[in-house]
PDBQT receptor file of N, H, CA, C and O in Angstrom, charges set to zero:
ATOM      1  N   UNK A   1      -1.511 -38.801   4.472  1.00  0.00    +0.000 N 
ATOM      2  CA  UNK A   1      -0.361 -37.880   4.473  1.00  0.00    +0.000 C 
ATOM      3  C   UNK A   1      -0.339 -37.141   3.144  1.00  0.00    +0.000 C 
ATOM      4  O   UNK A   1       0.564 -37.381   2.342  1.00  0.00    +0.000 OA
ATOM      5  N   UNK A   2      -1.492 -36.065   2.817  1.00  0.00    +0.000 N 
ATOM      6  H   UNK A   2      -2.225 -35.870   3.468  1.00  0.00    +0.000 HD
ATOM      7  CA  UNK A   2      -0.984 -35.051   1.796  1.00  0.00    +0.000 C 
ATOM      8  C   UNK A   2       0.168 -34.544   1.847  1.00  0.00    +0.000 C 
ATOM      9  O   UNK A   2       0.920 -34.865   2.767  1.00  0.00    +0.000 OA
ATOM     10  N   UNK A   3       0.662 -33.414   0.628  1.00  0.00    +0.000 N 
ATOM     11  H   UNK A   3       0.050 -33.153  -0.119  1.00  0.00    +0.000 HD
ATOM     12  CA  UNK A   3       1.557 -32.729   0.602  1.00  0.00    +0.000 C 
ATOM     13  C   UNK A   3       1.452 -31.485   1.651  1.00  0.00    +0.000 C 
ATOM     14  O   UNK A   3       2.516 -30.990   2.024  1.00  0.00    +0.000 OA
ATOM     15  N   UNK A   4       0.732 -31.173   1.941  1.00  0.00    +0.000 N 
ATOM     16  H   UNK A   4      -0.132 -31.575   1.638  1.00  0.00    +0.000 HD
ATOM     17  CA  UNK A   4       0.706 -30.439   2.548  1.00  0.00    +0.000 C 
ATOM     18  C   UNK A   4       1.222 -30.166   3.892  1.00  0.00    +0.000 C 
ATOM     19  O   UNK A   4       1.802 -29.300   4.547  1.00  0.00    +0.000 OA
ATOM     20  N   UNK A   5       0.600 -31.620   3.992  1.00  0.00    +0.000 N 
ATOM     21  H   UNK A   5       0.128 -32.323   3.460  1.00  0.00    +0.000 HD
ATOM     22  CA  UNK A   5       1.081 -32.099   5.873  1.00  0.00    +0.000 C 
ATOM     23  C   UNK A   5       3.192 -32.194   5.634  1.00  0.00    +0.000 C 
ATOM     24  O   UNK A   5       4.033 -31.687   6.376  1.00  0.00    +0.000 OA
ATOM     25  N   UNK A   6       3.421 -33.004   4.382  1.00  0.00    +0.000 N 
ATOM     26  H   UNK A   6       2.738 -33.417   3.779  1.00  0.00    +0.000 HD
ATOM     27  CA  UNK A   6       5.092 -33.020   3.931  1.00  0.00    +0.000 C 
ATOM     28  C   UNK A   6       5.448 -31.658   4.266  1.00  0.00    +0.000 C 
ATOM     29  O   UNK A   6       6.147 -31.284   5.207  1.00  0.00    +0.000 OA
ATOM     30  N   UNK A   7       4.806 -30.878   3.265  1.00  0.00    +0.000 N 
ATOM     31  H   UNK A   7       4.237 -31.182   2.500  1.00  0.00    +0.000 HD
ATOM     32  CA  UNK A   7       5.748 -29.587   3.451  1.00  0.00    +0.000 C 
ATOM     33  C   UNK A   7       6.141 -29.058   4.946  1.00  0.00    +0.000 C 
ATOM     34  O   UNK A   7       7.260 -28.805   5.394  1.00  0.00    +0.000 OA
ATOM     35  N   UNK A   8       4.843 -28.971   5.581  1.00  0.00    +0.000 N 
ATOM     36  H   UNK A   8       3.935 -29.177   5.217  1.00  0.00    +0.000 HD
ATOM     37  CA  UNK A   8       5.160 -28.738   6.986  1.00  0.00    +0.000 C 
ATOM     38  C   UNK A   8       5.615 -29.169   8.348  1.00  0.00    +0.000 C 
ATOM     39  O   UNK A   8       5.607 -28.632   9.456  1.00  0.00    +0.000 OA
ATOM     40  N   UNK A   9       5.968 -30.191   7.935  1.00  0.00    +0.000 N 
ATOM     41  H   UNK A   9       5.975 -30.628   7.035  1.00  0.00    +0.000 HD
ATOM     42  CA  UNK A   9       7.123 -31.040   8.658  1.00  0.00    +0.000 C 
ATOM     43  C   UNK A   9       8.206 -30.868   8.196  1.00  0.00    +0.000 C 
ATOM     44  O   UNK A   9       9.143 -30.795   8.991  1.00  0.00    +0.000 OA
ATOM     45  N   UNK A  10       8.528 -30.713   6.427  1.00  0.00    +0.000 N 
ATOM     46  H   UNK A  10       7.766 -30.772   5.781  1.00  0.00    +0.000 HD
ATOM     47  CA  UNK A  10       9.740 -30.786   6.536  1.00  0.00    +0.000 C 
ATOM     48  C   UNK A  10       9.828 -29.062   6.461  1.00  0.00    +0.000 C 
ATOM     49  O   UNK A  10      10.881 -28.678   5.951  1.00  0.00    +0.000 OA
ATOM     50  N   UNK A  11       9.187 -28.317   6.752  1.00  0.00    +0.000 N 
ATOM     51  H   UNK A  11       8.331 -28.629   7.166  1.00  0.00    +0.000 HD
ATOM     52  CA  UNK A  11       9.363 -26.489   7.125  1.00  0.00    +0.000 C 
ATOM     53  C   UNK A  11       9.717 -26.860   8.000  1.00  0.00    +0.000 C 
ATOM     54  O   UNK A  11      10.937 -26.694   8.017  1.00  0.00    +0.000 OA
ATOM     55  N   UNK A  12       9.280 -27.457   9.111  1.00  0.00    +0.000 N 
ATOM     56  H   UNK A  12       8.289 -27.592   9.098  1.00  0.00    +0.000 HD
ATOM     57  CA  UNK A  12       9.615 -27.078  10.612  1.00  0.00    +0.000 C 
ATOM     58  C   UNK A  12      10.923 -28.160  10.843  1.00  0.00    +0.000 C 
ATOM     59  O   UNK A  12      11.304 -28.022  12.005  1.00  0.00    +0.000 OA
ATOM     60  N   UNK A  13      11.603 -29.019  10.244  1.00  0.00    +0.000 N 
ATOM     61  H   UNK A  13      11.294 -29.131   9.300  1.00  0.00    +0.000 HD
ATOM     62  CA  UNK A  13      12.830 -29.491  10.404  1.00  0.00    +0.000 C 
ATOM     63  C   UNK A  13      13.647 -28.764  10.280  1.00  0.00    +0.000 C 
ATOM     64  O   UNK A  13      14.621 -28.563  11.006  1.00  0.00    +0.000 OA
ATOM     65  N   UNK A  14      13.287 -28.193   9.163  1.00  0.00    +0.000 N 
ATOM     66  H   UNK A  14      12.496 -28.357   8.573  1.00  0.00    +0.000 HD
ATOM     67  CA  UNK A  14      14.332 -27.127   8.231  1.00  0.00    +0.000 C 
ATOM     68  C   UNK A  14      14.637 -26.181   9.027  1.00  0.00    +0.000 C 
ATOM     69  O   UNK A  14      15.848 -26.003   9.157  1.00  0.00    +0.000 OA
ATOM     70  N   UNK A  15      13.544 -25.099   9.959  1.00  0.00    +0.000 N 
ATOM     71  H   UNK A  15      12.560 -25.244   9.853  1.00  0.00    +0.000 HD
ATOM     72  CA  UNK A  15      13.704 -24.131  10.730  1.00  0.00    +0.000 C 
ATOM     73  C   UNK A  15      14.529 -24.410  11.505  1.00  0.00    +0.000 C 
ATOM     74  O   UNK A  15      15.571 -23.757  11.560  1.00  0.00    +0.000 OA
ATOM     75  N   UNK A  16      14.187 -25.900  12.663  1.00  0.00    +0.000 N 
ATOM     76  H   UNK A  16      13.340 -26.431  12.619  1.00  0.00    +0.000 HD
ATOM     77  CA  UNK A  16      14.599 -26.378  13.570  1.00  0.00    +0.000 C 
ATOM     78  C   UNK A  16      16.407 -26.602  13.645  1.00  0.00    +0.000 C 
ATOM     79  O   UNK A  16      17.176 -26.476  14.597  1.00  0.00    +0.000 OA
ATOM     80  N   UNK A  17      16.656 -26.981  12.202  1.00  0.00    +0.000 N 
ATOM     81  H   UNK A  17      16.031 -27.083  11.428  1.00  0.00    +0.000 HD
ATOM     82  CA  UNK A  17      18.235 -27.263  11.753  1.00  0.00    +0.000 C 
ATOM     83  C   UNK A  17      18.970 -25.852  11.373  1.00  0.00    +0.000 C 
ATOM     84  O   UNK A  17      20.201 -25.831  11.363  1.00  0.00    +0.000 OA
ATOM     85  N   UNK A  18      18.315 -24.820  11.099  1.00  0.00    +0.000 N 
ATOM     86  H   UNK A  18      17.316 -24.837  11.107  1.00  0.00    +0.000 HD
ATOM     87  CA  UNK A  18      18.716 -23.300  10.727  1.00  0.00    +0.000 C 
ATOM     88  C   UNK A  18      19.072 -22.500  12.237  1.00  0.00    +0.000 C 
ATOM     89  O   UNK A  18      20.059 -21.830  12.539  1.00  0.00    +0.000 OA
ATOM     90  N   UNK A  19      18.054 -22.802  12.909  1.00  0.00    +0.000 N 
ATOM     91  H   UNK A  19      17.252 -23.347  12.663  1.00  0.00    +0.000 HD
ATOM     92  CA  UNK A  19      17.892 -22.258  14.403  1.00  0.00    +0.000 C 
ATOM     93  C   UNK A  19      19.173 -23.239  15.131  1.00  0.00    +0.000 C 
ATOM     94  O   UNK A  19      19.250 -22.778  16.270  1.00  0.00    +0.000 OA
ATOM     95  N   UNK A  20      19.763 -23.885  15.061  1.00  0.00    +0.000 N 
ATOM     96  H   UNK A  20      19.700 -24.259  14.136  1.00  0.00    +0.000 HD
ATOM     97  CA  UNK A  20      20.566 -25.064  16.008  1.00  0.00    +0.000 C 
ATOM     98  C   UNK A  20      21.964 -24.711  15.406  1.00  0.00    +0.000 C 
ATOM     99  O   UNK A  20      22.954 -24.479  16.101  1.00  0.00    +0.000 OA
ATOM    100  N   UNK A  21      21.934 -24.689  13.612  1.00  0.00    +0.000 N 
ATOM    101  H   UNK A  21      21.130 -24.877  13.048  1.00  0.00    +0.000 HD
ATOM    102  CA  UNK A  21      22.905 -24.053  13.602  1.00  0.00    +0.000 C 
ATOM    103  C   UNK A  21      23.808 -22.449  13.676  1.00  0.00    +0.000 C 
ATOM    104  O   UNK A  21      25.019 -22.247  13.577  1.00  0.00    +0.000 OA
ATOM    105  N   UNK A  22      22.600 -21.412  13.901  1.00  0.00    +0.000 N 
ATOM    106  H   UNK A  22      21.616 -21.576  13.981  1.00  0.00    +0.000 HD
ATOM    107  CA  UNK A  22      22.564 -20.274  14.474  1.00  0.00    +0.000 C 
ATOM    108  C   UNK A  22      23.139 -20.626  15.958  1.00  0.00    +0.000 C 
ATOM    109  O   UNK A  22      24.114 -20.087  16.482  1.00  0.00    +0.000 OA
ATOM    110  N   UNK A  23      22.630 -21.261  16.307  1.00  0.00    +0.000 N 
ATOM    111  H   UNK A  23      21.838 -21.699  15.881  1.00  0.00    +0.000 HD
ATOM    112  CA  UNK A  23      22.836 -21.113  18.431  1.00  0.00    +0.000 C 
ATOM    113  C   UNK A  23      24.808 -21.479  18.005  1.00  0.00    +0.000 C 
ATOM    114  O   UNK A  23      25.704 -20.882  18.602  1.00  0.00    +0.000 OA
ATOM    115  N   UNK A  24      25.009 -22.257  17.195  1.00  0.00    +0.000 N 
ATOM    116  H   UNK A  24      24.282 -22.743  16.710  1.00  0.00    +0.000 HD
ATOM    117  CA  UNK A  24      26.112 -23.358  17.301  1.00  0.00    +0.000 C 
ATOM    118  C   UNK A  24      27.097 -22.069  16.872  1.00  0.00    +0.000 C 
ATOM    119  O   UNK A  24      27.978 -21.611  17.599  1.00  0.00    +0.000 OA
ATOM    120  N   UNK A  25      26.761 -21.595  15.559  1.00  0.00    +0.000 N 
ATOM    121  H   UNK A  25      26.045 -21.967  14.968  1.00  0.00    +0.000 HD
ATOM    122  CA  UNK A  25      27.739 -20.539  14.991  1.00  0.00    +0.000 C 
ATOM    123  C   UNK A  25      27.896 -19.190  16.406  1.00  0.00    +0.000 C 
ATOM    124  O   UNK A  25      28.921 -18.863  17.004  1.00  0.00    +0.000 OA
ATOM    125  N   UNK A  26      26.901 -18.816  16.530  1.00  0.00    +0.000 N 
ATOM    126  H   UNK A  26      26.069 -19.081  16.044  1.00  0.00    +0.000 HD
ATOM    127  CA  UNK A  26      27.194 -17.669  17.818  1.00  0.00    +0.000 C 
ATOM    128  C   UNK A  26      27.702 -18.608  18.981  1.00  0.00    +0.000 C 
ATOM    129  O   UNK A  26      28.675 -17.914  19.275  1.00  0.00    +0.000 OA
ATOM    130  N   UNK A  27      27.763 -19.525  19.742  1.00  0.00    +0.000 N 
ATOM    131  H   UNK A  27      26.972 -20.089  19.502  1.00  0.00    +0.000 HD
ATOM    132  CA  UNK A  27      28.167 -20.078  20.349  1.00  0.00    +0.000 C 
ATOM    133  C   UNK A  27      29.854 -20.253  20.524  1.00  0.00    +0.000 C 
ATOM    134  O   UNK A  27      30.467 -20.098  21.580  1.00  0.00    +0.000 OA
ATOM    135  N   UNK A  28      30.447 -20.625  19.183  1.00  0.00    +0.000 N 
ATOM    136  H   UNK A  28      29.949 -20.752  18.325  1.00  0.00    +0.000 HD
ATOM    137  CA  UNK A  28      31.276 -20.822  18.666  1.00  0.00    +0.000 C 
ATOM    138  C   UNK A  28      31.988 -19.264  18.707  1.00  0.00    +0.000 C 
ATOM    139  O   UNK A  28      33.057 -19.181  19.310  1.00  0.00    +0.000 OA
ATOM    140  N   UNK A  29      31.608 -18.436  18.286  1.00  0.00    +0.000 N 
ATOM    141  H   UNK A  29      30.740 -18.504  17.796  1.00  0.00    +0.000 HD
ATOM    142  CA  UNK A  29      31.992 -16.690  17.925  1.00  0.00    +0.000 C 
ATOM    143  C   UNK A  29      32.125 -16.592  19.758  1.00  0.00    +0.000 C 
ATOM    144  O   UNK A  29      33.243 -16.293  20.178  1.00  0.00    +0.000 OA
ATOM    145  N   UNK A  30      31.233 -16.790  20.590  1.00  0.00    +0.000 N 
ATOM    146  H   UNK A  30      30.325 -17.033  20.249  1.00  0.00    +0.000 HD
ATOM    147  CA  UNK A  30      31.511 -16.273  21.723  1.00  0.00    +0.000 C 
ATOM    148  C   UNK A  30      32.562 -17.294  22.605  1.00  0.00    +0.000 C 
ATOM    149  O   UNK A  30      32.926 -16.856  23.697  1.00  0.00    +0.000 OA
ATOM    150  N   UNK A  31      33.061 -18.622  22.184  1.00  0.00    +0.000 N 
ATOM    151  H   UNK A  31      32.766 -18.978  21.298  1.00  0.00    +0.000 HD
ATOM    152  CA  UNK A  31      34.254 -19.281  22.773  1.00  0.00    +0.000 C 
ATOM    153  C   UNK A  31      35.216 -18.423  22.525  1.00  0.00    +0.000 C 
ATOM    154  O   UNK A  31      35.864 -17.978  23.472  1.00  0.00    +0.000 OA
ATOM    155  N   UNK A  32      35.448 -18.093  21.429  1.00  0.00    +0.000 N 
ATOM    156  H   UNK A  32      34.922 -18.454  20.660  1.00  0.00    +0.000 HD
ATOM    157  CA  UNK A  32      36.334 -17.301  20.309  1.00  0.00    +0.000 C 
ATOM    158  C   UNK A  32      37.234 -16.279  20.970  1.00  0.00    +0.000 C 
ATOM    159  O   UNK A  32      38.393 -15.895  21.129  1.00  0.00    +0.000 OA
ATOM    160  N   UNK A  33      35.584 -16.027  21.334  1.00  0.00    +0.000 N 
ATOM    161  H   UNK A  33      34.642 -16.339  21.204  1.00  0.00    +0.000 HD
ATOM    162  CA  UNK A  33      36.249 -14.135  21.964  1.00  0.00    +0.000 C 
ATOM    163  C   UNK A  33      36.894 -14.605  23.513  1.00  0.00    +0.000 C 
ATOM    164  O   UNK A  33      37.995 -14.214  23.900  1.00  0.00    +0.000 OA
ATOM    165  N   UNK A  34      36.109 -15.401  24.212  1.00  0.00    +0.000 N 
ATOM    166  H   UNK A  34      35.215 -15.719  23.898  1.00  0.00    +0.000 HD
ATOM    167  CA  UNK A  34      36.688 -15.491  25.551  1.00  0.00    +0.000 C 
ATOM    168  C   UNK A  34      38.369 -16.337  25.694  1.00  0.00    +0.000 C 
ATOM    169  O   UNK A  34      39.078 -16.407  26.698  1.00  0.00    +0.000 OA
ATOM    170  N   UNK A  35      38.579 -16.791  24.565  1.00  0.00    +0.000 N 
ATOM    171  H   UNK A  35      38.002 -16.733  23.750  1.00  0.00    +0.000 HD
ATOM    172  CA  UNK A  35      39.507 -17.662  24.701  1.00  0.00    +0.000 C 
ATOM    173  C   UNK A  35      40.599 -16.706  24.844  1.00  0.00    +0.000 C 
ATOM    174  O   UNK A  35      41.751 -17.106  25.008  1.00  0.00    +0.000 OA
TER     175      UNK A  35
């Protein structure tokens, strides 16, 4: 397990947690409006 292989696991967590909380925030904005 170089660094290398680290970084890119924890890149793609990182994306994975950026992207989930994107869906969550627009998700949230569109309850908003319908309510």
């Amino acid at each position: 397990m170089g660094a290398l292989a680290f970084y890119t696991v924890t890149g793609i967590i990182y994306s994975e947690s950026v992207l989930a909380i994107i869906h969550f925030i627009l998700a949230a904005e569109r309850l908003s409006i319908m309510a």
